[in-house]
Backbone as a chain_set.jsonl record, in Angstrom:
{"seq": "XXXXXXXXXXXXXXXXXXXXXXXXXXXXXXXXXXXXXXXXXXXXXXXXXXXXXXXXXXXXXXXXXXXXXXXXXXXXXXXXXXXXXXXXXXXXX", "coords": {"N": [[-19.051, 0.137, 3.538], [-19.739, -1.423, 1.179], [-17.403, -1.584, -0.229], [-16.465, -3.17, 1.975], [-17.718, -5.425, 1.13], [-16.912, -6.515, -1.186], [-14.343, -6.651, -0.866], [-14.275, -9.128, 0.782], [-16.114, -10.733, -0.982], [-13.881, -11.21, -3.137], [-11.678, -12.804, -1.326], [-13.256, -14.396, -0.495], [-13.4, -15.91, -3.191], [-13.304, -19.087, -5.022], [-10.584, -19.836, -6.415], [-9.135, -18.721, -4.975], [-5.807, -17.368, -4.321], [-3.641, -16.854, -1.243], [-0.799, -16.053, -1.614], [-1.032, -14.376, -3.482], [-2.687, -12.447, -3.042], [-4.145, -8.908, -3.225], [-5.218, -8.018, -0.698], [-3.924, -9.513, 1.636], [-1.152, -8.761, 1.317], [-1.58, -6.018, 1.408], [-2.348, -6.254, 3.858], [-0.067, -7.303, 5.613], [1.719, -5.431, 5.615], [0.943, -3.062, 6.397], [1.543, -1.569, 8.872], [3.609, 0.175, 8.017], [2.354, 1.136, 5.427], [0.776, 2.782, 6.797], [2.665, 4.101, 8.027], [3.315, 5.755, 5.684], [1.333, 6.71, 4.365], [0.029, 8.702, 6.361], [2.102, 10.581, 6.275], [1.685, 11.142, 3.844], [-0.703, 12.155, 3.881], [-2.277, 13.887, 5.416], [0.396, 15.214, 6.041], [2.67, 17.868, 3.907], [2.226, 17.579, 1.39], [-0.237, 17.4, 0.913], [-1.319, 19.358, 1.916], [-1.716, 22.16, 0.195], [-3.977, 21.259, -1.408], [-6.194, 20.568, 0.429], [-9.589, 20.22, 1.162], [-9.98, 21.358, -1.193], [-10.771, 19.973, -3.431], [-13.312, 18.713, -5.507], [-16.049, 15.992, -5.31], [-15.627, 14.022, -7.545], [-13.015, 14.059, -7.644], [-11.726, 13.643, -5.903], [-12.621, 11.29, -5.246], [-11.229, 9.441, -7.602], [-8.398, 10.438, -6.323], [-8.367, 8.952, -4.663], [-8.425, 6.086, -5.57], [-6.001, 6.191, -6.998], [-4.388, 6.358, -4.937], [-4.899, 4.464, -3.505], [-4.156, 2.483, -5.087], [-1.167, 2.998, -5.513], [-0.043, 2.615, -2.946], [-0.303, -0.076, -2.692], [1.464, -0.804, -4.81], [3.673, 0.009, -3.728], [3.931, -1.337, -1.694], [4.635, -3.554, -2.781], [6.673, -3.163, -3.918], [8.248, -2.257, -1.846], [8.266, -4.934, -0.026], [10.165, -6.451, -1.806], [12.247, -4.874, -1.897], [13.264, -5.009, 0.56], [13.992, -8.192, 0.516], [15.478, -8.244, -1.679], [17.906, -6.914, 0.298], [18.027, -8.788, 2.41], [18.988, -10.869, 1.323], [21.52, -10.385, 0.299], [24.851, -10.706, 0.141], [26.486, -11.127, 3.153], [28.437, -8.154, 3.987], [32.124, -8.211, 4.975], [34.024, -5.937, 7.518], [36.473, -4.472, 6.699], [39.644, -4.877, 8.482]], "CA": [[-19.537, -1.214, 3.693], [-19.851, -1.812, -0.162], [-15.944, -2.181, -0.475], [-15.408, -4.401, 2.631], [-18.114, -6.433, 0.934], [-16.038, -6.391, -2.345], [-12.91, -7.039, -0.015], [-15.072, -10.472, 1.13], [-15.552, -11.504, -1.996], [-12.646, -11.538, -3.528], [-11.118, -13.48, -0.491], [-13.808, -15.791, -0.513], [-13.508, -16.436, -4.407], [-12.614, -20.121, -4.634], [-9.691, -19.409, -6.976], [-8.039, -16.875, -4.341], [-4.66, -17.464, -3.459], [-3.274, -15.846, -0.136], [-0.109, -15.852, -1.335], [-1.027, -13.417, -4.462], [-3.96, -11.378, -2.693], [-3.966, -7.57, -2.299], [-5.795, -7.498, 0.677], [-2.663, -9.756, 2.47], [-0.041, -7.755, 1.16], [-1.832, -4.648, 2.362], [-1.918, -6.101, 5.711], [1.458, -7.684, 5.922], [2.317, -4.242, 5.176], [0.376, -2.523, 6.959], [2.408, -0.529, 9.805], [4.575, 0.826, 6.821], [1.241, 1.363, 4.74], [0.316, 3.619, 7.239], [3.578, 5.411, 8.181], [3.164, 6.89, 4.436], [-0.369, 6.944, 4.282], [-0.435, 9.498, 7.23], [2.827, 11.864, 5.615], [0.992, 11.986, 2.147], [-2.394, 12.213, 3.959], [-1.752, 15.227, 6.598], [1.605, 16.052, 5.69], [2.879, 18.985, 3.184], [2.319, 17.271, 0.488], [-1.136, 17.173, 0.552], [-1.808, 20.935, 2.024], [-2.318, 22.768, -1.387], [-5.386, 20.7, -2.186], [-7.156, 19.869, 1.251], [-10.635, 20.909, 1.315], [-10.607, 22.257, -2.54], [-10.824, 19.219, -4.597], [-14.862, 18.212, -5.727], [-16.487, 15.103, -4.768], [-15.356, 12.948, -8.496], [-11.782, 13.812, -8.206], [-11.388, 13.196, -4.378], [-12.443, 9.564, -5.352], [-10.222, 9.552, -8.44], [-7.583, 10.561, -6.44], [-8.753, 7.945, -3.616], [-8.287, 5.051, -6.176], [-4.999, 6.375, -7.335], [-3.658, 6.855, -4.13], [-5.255, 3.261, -2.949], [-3.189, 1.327, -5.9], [0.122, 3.224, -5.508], [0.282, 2.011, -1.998], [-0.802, -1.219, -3.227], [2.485, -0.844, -5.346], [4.362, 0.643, -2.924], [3.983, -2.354, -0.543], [5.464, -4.712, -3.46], [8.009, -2.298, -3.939], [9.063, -2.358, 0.216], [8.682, -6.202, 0.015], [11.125, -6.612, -3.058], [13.515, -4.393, -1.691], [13.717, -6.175, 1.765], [13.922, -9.478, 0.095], [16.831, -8.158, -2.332], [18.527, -6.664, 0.912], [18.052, -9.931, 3.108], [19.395, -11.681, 0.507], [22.548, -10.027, -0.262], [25.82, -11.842, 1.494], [27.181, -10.244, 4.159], [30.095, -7.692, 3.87], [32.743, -7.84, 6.364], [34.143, -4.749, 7.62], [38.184, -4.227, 6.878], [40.68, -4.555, 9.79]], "C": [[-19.519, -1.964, 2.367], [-18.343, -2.46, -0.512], [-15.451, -3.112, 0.65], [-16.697, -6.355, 1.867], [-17.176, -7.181, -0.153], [-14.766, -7.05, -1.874], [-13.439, -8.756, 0.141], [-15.063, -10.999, 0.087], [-14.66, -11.609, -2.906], [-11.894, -12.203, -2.692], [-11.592, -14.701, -0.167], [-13.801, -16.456, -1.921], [-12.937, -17.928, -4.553], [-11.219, -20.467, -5.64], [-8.466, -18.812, -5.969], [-7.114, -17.673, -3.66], [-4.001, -16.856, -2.979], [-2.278, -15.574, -0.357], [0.105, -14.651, -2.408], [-1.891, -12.241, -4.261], [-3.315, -9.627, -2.547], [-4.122, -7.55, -0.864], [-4.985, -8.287, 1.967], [-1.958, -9.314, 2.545], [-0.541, -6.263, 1.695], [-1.6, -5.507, 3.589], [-1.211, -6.383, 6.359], [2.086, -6.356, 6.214], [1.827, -2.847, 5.658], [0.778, -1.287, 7.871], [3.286, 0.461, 8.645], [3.485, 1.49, 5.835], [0.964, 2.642, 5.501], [1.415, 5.037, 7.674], [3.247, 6.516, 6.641], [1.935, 7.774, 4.257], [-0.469, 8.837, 5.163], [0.612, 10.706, 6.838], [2.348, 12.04, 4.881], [-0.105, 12.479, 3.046], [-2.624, 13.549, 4.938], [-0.188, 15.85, 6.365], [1.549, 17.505, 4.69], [2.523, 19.031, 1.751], [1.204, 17.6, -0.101], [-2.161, 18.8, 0.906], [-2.353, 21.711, 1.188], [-3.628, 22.329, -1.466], [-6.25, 20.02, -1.062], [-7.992, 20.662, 1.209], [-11.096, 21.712, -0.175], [-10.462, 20.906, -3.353], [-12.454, 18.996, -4.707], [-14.8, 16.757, -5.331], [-15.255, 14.186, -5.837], [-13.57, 13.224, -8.302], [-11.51, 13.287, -6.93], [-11.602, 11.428, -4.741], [-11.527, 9.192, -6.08], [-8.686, 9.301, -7.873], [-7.591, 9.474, -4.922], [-8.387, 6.926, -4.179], [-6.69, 5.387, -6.362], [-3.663, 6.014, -6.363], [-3.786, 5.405, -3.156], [-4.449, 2.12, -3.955], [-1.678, 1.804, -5.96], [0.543, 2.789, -4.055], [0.399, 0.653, -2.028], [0.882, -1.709, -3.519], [3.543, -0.534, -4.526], [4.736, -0.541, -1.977], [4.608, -3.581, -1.103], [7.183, -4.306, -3.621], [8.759, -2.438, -2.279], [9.561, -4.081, 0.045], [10.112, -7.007, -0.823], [12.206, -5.678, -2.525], [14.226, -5.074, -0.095], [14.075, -7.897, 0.981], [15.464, -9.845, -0.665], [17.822, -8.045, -1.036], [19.023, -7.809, 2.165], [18.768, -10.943, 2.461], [20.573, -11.563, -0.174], [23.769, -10.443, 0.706], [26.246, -10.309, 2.285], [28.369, -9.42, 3.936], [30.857, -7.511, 5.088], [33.679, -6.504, 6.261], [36.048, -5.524, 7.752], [38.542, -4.324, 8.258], [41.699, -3.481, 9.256]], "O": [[-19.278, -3.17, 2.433], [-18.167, -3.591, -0.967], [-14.399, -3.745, 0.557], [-16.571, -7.57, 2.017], [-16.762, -8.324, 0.042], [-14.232, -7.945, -2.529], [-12.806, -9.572, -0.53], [-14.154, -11.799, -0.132], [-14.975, -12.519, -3.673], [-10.892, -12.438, -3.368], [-11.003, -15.704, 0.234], [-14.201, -17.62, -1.919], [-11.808, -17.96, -4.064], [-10.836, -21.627, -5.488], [-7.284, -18.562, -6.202], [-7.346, -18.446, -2.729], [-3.407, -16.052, -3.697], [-1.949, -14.676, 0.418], [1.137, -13.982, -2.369], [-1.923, -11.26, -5.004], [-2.313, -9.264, -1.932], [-3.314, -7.145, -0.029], [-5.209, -7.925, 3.122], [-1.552, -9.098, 3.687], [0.193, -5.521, 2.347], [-0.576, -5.346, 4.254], [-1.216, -6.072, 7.55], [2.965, -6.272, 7.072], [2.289, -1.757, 5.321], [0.376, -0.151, 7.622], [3.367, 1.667, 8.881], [3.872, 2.576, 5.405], [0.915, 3.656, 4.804], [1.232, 6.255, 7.682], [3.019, 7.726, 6.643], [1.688, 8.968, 4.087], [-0.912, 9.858, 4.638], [0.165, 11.84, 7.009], [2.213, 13.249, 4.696], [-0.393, 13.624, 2.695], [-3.733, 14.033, 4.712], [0.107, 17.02, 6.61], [0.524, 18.187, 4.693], [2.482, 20.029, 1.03], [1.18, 18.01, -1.262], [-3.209, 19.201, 0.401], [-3.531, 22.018, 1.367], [-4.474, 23.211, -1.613], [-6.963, 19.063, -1.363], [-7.666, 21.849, 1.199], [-12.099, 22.404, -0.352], [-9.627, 21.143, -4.226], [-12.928, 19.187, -3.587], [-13.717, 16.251, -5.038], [-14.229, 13.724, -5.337], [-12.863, 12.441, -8.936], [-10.911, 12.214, -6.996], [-10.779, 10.55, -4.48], [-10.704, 8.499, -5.482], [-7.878, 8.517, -8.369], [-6.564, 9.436, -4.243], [-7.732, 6.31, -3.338], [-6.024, 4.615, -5.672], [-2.531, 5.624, -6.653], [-2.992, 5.193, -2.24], [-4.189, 0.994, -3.531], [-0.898, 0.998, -6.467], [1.753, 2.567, -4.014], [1.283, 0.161, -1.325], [1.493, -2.563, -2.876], [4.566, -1.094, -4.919], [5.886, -0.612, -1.542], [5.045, -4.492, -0.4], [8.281, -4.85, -3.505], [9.912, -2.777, -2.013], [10.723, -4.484, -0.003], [10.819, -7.921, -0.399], [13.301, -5.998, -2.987], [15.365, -5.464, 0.161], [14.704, -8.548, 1.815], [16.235, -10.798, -0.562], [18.663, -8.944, -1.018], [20.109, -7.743, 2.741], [19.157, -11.905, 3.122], [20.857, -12.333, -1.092], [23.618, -10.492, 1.927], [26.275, -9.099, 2.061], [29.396, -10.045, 3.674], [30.469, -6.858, 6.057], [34.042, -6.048, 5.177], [36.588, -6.427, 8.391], [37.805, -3.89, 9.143], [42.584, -3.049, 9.995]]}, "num_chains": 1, "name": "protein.A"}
């Protein structure tokens, strides 16, 4: 509840523009946010270390893992944008 308050204000800040926000770009991004989310998060990746990390690193690695998606979702956008934007090639006869 503390972070969707946090989420609130920063959206209500009267500065905040929607077109620079995290919390749009997460949710533009969202369906794709989550395809990864759920291979790192249950996948193989993450096997080794479920259930043995301590409380401080589990958050640690909660923040880490909450701004590389972050990044991740600029990174998707920027590569659709380059790829939408590249002319068409026509295919040889």
């Amino acid at each position: 509840l503390f972070l969707l308050s946090l989420a609130y204000a920063w959206m209500a800040r009267p500065a905040a523009d929607p077109a620079t926000s995290p919390m749009i770009q997460m949710g533009r991004t969202s369906l794709f946010l989550y395809w990864v989310h759920v291979e790192l998060a249950y996948g193989i990746f993450s096997y080794p270390i479920k259930g043995k990390m301590p409380f401080w690193a589990a958050m640690v690695a909660f923040v880490a893992f909450s701004i590389a998606m972050l990044w991740l979702s600029y990174a998707k956008d920027r590569l659709v944008a380059r790829w939408t934007a590249a002319p068409m090639r026509t295919a040889r006869a």
